[in-house]
Backbone as a ProteinNet text record, in pm:
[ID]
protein_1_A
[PRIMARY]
XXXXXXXXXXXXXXXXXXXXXXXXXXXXXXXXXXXXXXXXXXXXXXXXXXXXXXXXXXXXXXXXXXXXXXXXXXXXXXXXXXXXXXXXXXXXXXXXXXXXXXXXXXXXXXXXXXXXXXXXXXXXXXXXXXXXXXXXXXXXXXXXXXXXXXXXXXXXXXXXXXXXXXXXXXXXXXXXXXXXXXXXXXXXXXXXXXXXXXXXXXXXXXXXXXXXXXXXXXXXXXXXXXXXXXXXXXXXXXXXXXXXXXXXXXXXXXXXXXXXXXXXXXXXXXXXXXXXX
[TERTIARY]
-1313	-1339.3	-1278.1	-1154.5	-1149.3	-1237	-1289.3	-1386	-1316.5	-1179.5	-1119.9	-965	-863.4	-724.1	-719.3	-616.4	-550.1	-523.2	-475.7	-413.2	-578.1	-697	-781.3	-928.2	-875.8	-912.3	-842.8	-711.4	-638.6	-636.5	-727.8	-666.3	-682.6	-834.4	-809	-679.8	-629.1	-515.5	-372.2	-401.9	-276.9	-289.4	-444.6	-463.3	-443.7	-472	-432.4	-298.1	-220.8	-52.2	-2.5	-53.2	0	-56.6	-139.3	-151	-162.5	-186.5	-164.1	-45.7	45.6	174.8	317.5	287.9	424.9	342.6	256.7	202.2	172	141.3	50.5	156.6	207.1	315.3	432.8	506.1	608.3	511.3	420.3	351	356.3	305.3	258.2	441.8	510.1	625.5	668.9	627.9	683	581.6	465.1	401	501.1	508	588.2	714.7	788.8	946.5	858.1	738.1	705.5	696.5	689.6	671.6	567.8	470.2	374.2	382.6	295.4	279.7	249.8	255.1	213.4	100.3	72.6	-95	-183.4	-86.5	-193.2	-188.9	-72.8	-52.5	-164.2	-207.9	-296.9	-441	-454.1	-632.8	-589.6	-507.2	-526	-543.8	-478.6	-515	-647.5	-697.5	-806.6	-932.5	-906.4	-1012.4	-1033	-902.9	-899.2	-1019.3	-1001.1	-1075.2	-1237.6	-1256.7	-1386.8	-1434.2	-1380.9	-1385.7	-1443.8	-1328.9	-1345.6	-1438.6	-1508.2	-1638.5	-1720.1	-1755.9	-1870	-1850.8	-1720.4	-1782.9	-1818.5	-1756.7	-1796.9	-1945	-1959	-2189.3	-2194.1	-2165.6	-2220.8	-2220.2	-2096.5	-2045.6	-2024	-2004.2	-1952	-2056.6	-2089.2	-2204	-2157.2	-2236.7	-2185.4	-2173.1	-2261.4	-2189.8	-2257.8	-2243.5	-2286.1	-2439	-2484.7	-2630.3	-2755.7	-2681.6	-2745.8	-2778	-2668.2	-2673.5	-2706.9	-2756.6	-2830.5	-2686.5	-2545.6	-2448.8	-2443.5	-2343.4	-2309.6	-2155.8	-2093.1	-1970.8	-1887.7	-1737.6	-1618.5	-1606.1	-1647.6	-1564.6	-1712.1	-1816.6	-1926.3	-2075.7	-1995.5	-2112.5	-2154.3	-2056.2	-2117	-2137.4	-2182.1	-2229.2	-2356.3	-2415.6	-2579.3	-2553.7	-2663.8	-2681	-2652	-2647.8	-2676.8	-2513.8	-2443.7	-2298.9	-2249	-2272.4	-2270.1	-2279.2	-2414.8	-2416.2	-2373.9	-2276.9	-2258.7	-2079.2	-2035.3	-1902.4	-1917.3	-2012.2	-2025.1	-1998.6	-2101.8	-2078.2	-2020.5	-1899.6	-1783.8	-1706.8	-1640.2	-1523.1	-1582.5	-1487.5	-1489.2	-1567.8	-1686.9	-1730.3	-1638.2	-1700.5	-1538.7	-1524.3	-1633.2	-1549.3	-1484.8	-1469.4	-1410.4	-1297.1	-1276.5	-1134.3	-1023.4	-1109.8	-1047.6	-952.3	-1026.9	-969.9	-830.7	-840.5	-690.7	-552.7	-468	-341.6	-291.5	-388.4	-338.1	-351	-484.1	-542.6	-431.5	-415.1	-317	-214.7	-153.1	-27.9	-87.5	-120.6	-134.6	-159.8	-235.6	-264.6	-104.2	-51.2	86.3	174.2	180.4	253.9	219.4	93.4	20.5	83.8	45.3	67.9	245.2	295.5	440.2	487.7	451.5	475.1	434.1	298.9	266.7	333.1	363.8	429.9	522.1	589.5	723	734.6	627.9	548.7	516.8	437.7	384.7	479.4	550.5	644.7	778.2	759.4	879.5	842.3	685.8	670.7	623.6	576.2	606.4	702.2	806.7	956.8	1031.8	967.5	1100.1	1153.4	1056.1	1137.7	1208.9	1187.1	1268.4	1419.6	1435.1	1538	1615.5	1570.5	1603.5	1659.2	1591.2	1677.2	1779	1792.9	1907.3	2041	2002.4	2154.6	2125.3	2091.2	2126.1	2052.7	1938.1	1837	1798.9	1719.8	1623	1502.7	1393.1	1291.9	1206.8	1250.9	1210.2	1195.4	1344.8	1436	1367.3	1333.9	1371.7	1184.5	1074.7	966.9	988.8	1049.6	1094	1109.3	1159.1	1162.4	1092.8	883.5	772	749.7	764.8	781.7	853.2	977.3	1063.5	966.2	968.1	880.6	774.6	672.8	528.6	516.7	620	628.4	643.9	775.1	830.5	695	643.9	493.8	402.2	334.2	299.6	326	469.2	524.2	492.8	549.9	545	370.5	319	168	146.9	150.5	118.4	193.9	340.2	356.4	329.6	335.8	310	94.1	43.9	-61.5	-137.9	-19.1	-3.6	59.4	160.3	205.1	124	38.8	-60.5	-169.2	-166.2	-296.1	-205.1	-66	6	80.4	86.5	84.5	54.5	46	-15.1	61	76.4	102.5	172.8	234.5	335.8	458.4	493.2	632	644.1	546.1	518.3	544.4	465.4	481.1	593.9	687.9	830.8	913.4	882	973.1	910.3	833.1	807.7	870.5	859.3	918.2	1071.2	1136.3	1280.8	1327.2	1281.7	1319.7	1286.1	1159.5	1148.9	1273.2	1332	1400.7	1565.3	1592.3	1676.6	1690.9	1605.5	1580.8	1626.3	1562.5	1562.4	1740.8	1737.1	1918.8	1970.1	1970.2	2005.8	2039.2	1887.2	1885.2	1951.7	1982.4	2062.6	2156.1	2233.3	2391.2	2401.1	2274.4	2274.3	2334.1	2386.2	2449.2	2318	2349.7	2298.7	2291	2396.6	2413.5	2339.9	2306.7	2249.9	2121.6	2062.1	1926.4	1785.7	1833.6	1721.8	1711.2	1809.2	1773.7	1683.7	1779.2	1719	1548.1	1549.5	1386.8	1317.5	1364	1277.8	1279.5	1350.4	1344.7	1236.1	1269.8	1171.8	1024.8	1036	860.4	764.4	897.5	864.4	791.4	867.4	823.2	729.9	652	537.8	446.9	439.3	339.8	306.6	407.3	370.4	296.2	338.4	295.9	132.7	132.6	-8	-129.8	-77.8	-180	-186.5	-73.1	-49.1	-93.2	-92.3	-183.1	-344.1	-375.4	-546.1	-604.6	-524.2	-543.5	-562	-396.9	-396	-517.6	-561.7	-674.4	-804.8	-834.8	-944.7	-928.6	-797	-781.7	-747.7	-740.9	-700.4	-789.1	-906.8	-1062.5	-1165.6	-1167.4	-1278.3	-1341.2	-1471.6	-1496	-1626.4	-1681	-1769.9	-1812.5	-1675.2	-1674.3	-1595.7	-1528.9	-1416.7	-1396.9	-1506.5	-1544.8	-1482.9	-1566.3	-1566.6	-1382.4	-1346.8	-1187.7	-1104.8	-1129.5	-1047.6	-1066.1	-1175.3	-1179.6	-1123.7	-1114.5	-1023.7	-896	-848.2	-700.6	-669	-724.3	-739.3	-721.7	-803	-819.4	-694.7	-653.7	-556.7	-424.8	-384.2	-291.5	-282.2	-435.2	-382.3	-353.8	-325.5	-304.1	-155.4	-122.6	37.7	75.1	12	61.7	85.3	-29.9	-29.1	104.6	116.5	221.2	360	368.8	494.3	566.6	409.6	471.6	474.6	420.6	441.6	583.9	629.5	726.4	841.3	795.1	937.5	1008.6	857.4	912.5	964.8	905.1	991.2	1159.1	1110.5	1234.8	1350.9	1345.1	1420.7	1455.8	1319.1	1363.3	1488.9	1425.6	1528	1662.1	1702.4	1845.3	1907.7	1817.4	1869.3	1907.4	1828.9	1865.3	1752.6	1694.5	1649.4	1666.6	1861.3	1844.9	1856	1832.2	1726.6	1589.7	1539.3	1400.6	1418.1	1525.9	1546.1	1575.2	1624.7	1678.9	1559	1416	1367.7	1265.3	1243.6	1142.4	1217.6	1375.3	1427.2	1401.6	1393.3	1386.8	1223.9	1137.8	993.4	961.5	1047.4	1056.5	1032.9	1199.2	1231	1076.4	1052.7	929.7	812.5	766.5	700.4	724.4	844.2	908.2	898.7	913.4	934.1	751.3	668	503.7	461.5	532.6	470.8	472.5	562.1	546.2	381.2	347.7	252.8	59.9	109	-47.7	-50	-163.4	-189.6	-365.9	-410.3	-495.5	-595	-714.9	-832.1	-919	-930.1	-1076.6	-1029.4
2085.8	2096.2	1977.6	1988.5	1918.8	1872.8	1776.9	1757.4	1766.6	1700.5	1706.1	1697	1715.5	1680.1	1530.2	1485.8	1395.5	1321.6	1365.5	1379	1322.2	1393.1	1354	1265.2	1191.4	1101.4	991.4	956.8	834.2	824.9	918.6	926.1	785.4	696.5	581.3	454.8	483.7	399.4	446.8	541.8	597.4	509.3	508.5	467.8	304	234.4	100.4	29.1	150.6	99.7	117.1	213	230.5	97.9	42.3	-21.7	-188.7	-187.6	-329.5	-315.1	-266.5	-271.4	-282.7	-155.9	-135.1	-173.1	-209.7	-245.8	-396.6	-455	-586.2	-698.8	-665	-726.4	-772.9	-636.5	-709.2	-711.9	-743.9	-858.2	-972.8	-1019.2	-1161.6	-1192.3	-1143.7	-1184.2	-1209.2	-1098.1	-1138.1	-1280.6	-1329.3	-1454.6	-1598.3	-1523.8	-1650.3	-1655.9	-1569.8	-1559.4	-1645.1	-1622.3	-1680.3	-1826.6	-1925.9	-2081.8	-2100.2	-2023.9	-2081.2	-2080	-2172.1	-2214.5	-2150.1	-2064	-2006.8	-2004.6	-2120.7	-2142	-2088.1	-2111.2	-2054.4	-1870.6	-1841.7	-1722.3	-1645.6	-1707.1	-1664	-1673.2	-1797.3	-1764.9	-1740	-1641.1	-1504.2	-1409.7	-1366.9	-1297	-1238.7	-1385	-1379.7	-1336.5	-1300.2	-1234.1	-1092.8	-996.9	-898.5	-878.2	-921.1	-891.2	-930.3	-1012	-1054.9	-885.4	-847.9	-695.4	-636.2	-633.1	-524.6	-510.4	-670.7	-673.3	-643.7	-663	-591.6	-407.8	-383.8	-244.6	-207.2	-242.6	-211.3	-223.1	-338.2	-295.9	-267.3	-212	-114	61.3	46.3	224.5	254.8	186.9	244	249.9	367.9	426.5	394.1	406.3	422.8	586.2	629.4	784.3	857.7	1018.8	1075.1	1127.9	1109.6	1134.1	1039.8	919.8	849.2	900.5	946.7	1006.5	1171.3	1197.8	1308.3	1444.8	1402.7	1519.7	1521.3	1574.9	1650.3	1630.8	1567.4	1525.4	1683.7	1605.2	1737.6	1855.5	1966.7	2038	2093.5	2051.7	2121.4	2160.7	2195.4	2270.8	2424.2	2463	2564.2	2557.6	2435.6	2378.9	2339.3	2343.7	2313.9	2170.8	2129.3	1967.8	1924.4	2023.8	1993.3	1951.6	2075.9	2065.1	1923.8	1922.7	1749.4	1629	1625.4	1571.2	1531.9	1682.3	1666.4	1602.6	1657.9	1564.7	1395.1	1401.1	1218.8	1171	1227.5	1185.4	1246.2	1274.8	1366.5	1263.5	1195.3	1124.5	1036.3	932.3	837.4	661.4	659.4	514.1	411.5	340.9	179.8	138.7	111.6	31	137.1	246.1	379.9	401.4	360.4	370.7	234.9	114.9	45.4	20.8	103.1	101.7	188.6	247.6	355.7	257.9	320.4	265	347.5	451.6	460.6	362.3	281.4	226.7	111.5	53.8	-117.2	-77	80.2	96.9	113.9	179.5	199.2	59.7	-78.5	-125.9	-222	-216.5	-287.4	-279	-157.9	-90.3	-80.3	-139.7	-201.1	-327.9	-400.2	-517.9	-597.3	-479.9	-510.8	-449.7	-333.6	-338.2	-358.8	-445.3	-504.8	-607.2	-698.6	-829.9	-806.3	-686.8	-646.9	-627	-584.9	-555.9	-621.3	-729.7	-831.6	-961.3	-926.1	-1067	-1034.1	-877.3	-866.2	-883.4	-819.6	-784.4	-965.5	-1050.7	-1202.7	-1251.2	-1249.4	-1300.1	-1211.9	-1106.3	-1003.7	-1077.8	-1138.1	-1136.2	-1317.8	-1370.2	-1458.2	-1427.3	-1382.3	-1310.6	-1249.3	-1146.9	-1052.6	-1177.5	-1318.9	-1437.8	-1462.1	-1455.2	-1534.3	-1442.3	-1264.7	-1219.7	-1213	-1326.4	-1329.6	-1286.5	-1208.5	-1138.8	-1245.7	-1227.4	-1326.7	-1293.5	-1362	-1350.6	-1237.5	-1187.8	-1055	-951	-919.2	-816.9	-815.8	-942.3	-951.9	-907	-963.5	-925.5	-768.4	-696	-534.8	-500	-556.3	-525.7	-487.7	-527.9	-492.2	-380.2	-321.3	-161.5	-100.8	-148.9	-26.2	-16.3	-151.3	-152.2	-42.8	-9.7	41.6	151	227.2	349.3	422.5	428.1	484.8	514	379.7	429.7	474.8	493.1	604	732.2	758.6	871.1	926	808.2	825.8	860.5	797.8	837	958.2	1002.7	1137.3	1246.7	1264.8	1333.2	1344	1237.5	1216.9	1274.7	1273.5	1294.3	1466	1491.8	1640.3	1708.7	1653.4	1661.9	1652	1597.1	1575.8	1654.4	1761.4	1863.3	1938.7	1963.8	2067.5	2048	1892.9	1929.3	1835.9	1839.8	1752.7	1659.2	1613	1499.5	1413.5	1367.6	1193.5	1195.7	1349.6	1384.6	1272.4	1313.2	1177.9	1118.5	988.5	902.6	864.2	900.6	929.1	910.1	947.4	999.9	873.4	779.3	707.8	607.2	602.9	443.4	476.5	575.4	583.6	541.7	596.3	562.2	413.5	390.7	220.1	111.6	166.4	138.9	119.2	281.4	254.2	164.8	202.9	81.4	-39.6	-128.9	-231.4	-281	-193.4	-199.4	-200.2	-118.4	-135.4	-285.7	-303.5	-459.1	-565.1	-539.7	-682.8	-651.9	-575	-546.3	-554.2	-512.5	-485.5	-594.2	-551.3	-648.3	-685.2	-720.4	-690.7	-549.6	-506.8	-338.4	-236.2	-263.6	-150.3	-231.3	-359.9	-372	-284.8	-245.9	-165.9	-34.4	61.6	121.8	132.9	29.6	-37.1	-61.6	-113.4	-191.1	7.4	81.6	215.1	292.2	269.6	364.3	316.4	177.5	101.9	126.4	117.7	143.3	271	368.2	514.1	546.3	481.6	494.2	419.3	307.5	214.5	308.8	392.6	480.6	577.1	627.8	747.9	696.9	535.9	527.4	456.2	397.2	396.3	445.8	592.8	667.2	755.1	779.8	795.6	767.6	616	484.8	537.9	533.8	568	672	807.8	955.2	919	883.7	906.6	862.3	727	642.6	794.3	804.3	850.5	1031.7	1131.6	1175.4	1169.2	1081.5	1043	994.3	935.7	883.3	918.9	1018.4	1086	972.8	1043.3	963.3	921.6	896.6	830.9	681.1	601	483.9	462.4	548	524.3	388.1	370.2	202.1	75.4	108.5	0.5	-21.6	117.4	110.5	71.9	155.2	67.4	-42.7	-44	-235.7	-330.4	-306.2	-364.8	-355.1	-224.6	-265.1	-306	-307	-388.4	-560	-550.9	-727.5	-787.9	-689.9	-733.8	-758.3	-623.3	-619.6	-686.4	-747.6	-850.9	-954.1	-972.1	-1131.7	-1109.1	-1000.8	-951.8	-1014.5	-938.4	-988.7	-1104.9	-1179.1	-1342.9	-1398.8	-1366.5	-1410.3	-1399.1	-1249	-1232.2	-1297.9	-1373.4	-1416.2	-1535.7	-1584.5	-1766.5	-1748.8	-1714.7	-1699.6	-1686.1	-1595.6	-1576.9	-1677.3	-1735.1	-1868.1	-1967.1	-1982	-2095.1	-2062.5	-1899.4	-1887.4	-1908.1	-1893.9	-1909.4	-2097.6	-2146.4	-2284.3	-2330.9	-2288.2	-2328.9	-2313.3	-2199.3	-2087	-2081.1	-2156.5	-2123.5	-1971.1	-1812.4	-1699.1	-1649.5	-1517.4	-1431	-1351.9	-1318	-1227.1	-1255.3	-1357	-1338.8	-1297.8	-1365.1	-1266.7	-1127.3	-1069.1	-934.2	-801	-924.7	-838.4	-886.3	-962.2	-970.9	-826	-768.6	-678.8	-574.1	-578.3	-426.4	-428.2	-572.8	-558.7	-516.7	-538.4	-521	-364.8	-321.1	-153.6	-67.5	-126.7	-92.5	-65.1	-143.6	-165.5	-85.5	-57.8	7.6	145.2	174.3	314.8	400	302.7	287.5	324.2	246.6	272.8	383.6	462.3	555.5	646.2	655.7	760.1	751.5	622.1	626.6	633.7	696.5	749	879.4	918.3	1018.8	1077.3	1147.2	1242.8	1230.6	1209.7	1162.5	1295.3	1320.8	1382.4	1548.3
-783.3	-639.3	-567.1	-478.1	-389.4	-256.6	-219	-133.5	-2	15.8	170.5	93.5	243	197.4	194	102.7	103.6	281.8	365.1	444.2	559.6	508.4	577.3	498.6	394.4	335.9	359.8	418.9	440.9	605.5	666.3	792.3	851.6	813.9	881.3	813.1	729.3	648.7	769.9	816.1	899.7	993.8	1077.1	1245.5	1197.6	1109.8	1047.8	1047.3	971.1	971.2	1156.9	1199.4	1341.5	1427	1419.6	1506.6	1422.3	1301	1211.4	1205	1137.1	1129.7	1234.1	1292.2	1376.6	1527.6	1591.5	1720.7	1693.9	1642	1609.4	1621	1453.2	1458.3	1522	1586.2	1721	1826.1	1848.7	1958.6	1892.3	1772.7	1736.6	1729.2	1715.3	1743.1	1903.1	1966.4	2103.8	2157.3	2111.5	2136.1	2085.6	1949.5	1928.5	1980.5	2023.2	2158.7	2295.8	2299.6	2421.8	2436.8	2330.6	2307.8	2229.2	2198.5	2144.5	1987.5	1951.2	1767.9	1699.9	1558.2	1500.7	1449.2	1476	1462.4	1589.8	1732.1	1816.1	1808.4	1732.3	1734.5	1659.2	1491.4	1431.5	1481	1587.4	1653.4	1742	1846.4	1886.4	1836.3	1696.1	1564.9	1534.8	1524.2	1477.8	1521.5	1696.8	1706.3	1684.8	1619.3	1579.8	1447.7	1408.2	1257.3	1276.5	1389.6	1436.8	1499.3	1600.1	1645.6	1562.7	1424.5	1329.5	1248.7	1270	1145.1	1157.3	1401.9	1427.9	1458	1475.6	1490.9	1337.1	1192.5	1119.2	1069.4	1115.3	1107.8	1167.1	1321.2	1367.7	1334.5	1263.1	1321.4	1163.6	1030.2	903.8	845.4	759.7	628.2	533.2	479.6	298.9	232	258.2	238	339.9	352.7	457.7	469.6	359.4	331.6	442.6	454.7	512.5	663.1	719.1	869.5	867.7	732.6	749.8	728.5	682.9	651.4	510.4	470.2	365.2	328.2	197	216.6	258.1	296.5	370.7	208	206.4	102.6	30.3	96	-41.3	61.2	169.1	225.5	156.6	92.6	-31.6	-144.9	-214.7	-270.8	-328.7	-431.4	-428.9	-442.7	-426.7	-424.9	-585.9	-652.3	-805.7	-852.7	-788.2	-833.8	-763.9	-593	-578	-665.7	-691.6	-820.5	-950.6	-959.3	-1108.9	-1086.3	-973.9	-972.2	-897.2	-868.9	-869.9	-987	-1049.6	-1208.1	-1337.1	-1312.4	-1358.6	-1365.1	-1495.4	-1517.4	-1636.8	-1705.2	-1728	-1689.7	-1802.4	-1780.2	-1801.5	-1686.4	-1653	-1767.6	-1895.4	-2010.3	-2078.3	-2089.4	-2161.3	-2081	-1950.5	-1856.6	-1880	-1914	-1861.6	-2006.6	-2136.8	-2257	-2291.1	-2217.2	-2248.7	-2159	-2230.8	-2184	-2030.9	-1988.6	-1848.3	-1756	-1790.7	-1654.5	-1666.3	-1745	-1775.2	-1721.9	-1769.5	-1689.4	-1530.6	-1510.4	-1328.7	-1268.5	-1348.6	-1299.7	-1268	-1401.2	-1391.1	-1299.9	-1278.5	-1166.2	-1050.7	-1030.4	-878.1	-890.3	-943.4	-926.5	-926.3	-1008.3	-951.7	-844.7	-793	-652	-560.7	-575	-445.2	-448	-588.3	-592	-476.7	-527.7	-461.5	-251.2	-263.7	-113.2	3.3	-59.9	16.4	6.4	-98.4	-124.8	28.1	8.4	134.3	274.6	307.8	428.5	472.1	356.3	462.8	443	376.2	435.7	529.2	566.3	624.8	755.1	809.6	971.3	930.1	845.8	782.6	766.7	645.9	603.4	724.1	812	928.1	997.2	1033.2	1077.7	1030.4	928.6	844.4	824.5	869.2	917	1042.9	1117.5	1262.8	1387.9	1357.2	1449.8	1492.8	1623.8	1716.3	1630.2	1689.9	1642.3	1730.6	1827.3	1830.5	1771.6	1784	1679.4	1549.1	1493.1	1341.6	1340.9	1452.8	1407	1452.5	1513.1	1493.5	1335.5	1273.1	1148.1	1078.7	1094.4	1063.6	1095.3	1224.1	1272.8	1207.8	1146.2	1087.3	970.1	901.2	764.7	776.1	860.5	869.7	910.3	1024.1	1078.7	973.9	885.1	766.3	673.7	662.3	584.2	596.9	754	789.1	783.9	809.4	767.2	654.4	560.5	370.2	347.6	379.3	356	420.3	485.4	577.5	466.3	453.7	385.4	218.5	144.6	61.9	34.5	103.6	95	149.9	213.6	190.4	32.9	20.3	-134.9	-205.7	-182.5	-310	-350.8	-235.1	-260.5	-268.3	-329.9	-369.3	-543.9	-577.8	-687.1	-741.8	-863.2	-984.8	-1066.1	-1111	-1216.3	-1186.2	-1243.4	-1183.6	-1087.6	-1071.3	-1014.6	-887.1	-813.7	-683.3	-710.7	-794.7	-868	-904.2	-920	-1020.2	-840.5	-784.8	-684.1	-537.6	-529.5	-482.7	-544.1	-623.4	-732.5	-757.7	-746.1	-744.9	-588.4	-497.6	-358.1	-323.6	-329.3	-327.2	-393.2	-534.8	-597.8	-519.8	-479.7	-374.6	-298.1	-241.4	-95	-139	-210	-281.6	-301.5	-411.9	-447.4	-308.3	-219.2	-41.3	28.9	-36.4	75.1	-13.3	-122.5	-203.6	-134.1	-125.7	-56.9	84.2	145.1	355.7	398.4	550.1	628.4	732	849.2	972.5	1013.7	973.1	1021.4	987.4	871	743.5	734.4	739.9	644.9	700.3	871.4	900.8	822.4	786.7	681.5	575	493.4	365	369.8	505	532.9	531.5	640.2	642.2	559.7	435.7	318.1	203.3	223.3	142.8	202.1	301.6	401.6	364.8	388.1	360.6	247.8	114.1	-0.4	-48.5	35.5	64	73.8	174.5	247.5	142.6	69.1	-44.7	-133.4	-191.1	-343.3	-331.2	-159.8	-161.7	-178.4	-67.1	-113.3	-260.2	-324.1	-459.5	-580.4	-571.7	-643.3	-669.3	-538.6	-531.2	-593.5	-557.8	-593.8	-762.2	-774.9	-910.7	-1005.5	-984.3	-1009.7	-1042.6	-949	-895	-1030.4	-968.5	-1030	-1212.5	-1247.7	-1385.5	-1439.2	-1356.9	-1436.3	-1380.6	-1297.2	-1232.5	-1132.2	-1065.4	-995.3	-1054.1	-1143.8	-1200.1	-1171.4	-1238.2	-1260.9	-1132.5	-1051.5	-915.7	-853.3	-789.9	-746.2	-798	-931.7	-1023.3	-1069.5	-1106.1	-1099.9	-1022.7	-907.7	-836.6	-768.5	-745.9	-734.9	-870.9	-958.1	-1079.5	-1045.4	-1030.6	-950.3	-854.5	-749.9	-618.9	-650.1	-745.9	-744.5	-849.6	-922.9	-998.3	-943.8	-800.2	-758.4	-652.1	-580.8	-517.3	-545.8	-701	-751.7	-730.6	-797.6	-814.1	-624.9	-551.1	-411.5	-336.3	-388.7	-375.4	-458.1	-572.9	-594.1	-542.6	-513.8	-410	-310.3	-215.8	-100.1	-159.1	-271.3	-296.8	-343.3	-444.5	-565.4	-469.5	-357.7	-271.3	-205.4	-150.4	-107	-111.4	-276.2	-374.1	-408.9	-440.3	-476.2	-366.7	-276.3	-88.2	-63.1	-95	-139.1	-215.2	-348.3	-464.9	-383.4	-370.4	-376.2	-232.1	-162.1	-9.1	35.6	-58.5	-60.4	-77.2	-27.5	-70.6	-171.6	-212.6	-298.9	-478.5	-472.6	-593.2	-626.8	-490.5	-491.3	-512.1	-434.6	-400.6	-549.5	-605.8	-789.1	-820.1	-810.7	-900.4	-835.9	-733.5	-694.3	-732.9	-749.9	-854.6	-946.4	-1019.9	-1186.8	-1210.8	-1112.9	-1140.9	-1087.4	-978.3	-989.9	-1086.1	-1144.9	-1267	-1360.9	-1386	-1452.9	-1439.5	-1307.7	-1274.9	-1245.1	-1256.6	-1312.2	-1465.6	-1500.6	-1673.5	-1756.6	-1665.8	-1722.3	-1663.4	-1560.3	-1506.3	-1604.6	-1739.5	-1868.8	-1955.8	-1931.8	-1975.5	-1939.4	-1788.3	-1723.8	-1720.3	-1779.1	-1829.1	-1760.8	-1782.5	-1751.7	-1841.9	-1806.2	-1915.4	-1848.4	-1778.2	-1728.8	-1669.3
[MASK]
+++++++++++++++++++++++++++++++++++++++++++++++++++++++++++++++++++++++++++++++++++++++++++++++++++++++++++++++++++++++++++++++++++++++++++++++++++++++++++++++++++++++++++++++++++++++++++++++++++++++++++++++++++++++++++++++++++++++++++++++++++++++++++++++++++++++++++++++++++++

């Protein structure tokens, strides 16, 4: 039993990239075109997430029982069958033992390396073939629109078919992209940047499904908060490693072969997630 689409399980990840991503960003750029410090830029920032914490005690549940509904997909449903797919899947120490989860998790964590290592150097880099710092914070929009996109469709795809093909087909295009931007000029890197974005948006919501679908939702939580926390180490490292590496080399594109060679990689383990439940 599917409970809802894809498509309307990510819907707030959509209204997020639209307005964190491609709205947010070329403002905190057009602040800093205006004179001010990047520091005053981030406590203007900062009262965003202050917003977000109170409408979230005000307005977010924990599930729908509490406000008296019934989750999307099982209003014909007995409460029993509810039940029985809560607890339908794989226990976390019985998940976290198979070689799917290490791979999925690997393959989070190298492409977020890959991810976050780009989206805080991008309007860097975007300087360094020549953009203003307008333009170049435009670059975050190309980055995020595309992934909206990629998530939207990609998450229709996904209540149409099954197994890694997605998977397979997110991590080849990212891959592209990638190979793109070692070579882009000024002319071409906006491309490079929206192909790469696009295929951001798919493998996100991709990532999760698969999770969820491949170990049930039993242990769900507990899982993916394990990959969550793993792959944000992978991410932290991205934006440090990049930096150093930009230091060292006076270049990005070494960074840039190292998020293909870790593609690569995360192409390569996708043979080995598999279907437990």
């Amino acid at each position: 039993m599917v409970c809802e689409t894809s498509w309307y399980r990510n819907r707030y990840c959509y209204i997020r990239h639209i307005f964190g991503g491609a709205v947010l960003a070329p403002l905190f750029g057009y602040w800093l075109s205006e004179g001010i410090s990047w520091r005053q830029g981030f406590q203007y920032a900062s009262v965003i997430p202050f917003i977000l914490l109170v409408l979230t005690i005000l307005l977010v549940r924990s599930k729908p029982s509490v406000i008296g509904l019934k989750p999307y997909g099982t209003e014909n449903y007995s409460q029993q069958s509810q039940d029985d797919l809560s607890n339908h899947g794989l226990e976390y120490g019985e998940a976290i033992r198979t070689r799917s989860f290490w791979a999925i998790t690997v393959i989070a964590m190298c492409t977020f390396y890959t991810l976050m290592g780009l989206q805080a150097n991008l309007v860097l880099h975007l300087q360094d073939l020549g953009f203003d710092i307008q333009s170049a914070s435009a670059g975050l929009s190309v980055l995020f629109i595309p992934a909206l996109i990629g998530k939207f469709l990609f998450g229709v795809f996904a209540d149409k078919f099954e197994g890694n093909k997605l998977f397979y087909g997110n991590i080849i295009m990212m891959l592209i992209g990638l190979v793109a931007l070692i070579v882009s000029s000024q002319a071409t890197v906006m491309y490079s940047i929206g192909l790469i974005g696009f295929a951001w948006g798919g493998f996100y919501t991709i990532l999760q499904l698969n999770a969820v679908n491949n170990f049930g939702l039993k242990a769900s939580g507990k899982i993916l908060g394990t990959i969550t926390i793993l792959d944000a180490i992978g991410a932290g490292l991205g934006i440090y490693l990049t930096g150093v590496i930009f230091d060292v080399y006076g270049s990005y594109q070494y960074a840039f072969i190292i998020y293909a060679v870790l593609c690569t990689i995360a192409l390569l383990l996708i043979s080995q997630v598999k279907k437990h439940v």
